[in-house]
C-alpha positions as CSV (number, residue, x, y, z in Angstrom):
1,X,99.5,48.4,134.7
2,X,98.8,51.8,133.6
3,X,95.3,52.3,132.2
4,X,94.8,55.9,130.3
5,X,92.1,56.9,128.3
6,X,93.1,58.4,124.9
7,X,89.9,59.0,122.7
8,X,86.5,59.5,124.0
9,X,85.4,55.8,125.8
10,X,88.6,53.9,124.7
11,X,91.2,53.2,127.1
12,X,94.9,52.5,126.6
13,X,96.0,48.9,129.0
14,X,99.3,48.4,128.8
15,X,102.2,46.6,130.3
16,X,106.0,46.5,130.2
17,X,108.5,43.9,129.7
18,X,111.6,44.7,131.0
19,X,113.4,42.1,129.3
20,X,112.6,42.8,125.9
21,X,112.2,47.1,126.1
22,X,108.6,46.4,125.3
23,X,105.6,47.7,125.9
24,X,102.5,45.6,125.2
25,X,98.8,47.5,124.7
26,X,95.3,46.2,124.9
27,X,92.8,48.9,123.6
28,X,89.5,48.6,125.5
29,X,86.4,50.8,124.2
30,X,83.3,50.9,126.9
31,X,80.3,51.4,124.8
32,X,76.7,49.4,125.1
33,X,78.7,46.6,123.2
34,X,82.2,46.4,124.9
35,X,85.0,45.7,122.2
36,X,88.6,44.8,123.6
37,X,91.0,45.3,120.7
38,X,94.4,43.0,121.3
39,X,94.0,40.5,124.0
40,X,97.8,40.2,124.8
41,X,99.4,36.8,125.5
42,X,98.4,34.0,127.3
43,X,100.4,35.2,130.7
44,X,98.8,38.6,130.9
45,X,95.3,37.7,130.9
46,X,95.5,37.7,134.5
47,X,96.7,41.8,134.5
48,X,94.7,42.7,131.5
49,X,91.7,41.1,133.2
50,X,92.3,43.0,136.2
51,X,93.2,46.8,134.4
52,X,89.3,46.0,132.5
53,X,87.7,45.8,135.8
54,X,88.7,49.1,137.3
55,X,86.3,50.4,134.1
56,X,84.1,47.8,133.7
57,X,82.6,44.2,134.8
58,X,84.9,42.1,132.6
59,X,82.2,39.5,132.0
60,X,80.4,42.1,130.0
61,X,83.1,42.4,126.7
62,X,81.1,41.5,123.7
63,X,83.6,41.8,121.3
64,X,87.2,40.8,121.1
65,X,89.1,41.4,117.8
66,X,92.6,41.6,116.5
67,X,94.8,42.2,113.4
68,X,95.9,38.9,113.0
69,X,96.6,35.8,114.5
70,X,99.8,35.9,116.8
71,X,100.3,35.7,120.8
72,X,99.9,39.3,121.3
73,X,96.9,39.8,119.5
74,X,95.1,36.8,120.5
75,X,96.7,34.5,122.9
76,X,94.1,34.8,125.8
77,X,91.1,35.2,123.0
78,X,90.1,31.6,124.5
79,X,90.6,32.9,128.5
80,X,87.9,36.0,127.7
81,X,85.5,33.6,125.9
82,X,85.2,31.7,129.3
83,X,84.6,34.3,131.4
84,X,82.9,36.6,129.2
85,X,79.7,34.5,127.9
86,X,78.5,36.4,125.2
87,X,81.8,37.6,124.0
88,X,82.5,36.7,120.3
89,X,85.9,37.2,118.3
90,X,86.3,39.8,115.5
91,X,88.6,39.7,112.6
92,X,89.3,39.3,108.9
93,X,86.8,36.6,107.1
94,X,90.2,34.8,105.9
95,X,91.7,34.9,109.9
96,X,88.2,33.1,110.8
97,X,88.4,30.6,108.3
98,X,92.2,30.0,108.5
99,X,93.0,30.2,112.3
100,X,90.7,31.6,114.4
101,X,87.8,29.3,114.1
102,X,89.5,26.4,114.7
103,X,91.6,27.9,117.8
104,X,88.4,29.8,119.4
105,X,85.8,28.2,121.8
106,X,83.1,30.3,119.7
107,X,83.3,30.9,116.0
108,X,84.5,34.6,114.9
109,X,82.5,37.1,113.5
110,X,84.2,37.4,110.1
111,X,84.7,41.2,108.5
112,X,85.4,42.0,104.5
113,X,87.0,45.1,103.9
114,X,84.7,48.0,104.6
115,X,82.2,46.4,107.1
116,X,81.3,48.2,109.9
117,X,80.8,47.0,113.1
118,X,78.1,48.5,115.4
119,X,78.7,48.5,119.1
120,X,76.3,51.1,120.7
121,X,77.4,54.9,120.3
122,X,80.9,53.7,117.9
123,X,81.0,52.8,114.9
124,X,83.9,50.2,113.3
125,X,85.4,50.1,110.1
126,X,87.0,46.9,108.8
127,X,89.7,47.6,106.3
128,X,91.4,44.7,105.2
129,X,95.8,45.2,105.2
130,X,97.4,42.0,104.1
131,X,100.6,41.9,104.9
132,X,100.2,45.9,106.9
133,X,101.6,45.0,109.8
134,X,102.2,41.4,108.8
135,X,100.7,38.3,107.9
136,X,98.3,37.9,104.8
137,X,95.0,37.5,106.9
138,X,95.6,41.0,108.6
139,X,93.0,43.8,108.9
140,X,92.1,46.7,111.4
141,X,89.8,48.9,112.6
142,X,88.8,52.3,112.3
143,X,86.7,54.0,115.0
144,X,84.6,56.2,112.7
145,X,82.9,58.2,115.9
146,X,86.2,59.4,117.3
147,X,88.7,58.5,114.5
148,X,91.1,56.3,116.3
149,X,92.6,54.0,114.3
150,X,93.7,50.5,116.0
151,X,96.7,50.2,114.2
152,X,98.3,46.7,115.4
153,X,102.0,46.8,114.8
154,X,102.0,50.0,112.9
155,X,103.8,52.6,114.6
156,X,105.8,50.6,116.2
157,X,108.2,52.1,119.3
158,X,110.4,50.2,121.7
159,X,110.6,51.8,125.3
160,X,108.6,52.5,128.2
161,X,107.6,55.1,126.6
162,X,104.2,58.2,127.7
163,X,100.8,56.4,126.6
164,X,99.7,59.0,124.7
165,X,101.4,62.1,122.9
166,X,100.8,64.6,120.5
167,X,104.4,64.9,119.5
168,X,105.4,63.2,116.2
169,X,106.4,59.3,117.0
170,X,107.8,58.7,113.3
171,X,112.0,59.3,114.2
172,X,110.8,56.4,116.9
173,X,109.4,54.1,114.6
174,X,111.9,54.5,112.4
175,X,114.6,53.7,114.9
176,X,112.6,50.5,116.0
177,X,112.3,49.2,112.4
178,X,116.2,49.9,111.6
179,X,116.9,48.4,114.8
180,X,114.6,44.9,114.1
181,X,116.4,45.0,110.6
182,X,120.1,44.5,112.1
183,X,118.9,41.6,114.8
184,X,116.7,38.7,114.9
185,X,113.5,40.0,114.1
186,X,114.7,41.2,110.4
187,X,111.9,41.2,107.9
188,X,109.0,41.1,110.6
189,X,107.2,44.0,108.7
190,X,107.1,42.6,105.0
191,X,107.2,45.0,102.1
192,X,105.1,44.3,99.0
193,X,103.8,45.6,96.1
194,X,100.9,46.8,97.6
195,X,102.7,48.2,100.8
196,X,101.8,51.8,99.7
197,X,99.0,51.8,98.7
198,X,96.9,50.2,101.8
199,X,99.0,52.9,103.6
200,X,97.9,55.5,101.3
201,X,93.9,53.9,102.5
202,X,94.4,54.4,105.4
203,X,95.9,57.9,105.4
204,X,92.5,58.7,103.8
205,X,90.4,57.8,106.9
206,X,92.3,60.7,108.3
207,X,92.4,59.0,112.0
208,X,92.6,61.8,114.9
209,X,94.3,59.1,117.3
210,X,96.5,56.4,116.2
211,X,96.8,53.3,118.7
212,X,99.5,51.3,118.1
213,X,100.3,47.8,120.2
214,X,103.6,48.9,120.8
215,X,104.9,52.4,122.3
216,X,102.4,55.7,122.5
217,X,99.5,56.6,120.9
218,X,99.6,59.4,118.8
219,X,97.0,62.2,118.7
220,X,97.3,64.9,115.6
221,X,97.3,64.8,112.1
222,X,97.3,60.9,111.5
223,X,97.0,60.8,107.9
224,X,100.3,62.8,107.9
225,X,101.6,60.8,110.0
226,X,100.7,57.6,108.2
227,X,102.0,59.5,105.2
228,X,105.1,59.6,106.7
229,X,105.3,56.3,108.3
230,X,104.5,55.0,104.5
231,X,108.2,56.6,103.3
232,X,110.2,55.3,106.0
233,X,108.4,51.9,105.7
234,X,109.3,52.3,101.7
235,X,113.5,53.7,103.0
236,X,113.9,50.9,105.3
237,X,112.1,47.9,104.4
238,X,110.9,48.1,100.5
């Protein structure tokens, strides 16, 4: 399971699936307060566990958030509350009340839009994305030290592809969303009314790094990027 760092103190964890031309990524940022953003499905805990602990004691996380509540984000959330005792979930206020609080062992530390979490030298913005990637209760974070945005689903790329690039990832996205729209996974990013403009928010933060749970992270010009990302997302879903 390669493990790369791509922004100062956050490293990249990710694993492959064959099967599906997949890659999965858990984003772990080693700060006085660990945070561990994705927690992958219930089967990779055991990898993911082990990829943590060539950086850091495991037990130590104190933070585990997501973007919203589905197997990839959160599956294992309940595996890292047991070994990690003073761990505690992040995520949208409406994820904690909805889902999360009842499926956790420890109630989640619920974010509005534009709190900031505090975990040592890094500082995390909550902005709140119904519906960006998917799902109404869907939020990320923005790391306002280094400006790496956890993007979720965003930026989505099928392949085994480089963890981290500074070469422009948008003809990939695109070919990953045209793709889901001919098969089975056909409207799995919803477009709304409001689409563009919580793309437009978050083109403001002006991220440096872009960490997407599938396929490479991006370093450059990330509100051009998400500018961009926001017209193809308009082309080929809206």
């Amino acid at each position: 399971m390669p493990v790369t760092e791509i922004a100062a103190d956050c490293y990249r964890i990710s694993t492959y699936i064959p099967e599906i031309d997949l890659q999965f990524n858990q984003f772990l940022i080693k700060d006085e307060e660990p945070l561990l953003f994705h927690t992958g499905m219930r089967t990779l805990f055991p990898v993911v566990r082990e990829a943590v602990a060539t950086i850091m004691d495991p037990a130590k996380i104190r933070w585990i958030s997501f973007s919203h509540f589905e197997a990839d984000e959160c599956g294992s959330l309940n595996e890292w509350l047991q070994i990690a005792p003073t761990a505690e979930p992040v995520c949208s206020t409406i994820g904690a009340m909805v889902s999360v609080n009842d499926f956790s062992l420890r109630p989640a530390k619920g974010m509005n839009d534009g709190d900031v979490l505090n975990t040592g030298q890094h500082s995390f913005r909550f902005v709140q994305t119904p519906h960006v990637p998917h799902c109404w209760e869907a939020g990320l974070l923005f790391d306002e030290t280094t400006g790496t945005l956890l993007c979720s689903d965003l930026f989505h790329q099928n392949g085994d592809v480089e963890p981290a690039t500074t070469s422009d990832v948008i003809d990939r996205a695109r070919k990953t969303l045209i793709d889901y729209q001919a098969g089975p996974f056909a409207n799995y990013m919803p477009y709304t009314k409001h689409t563009d403009g919580i793309m437009q928010r978050l083109a403001a933060l002006e991220p440096r790094t872009i960490a997407p749970m599938h396929g490479s992270a991006y370093a450059g010009n990330g509100a051009q990027a998400i500018r961009d990302l926001a017209v193809v997302m308009r082309e080929v879903l809206g």
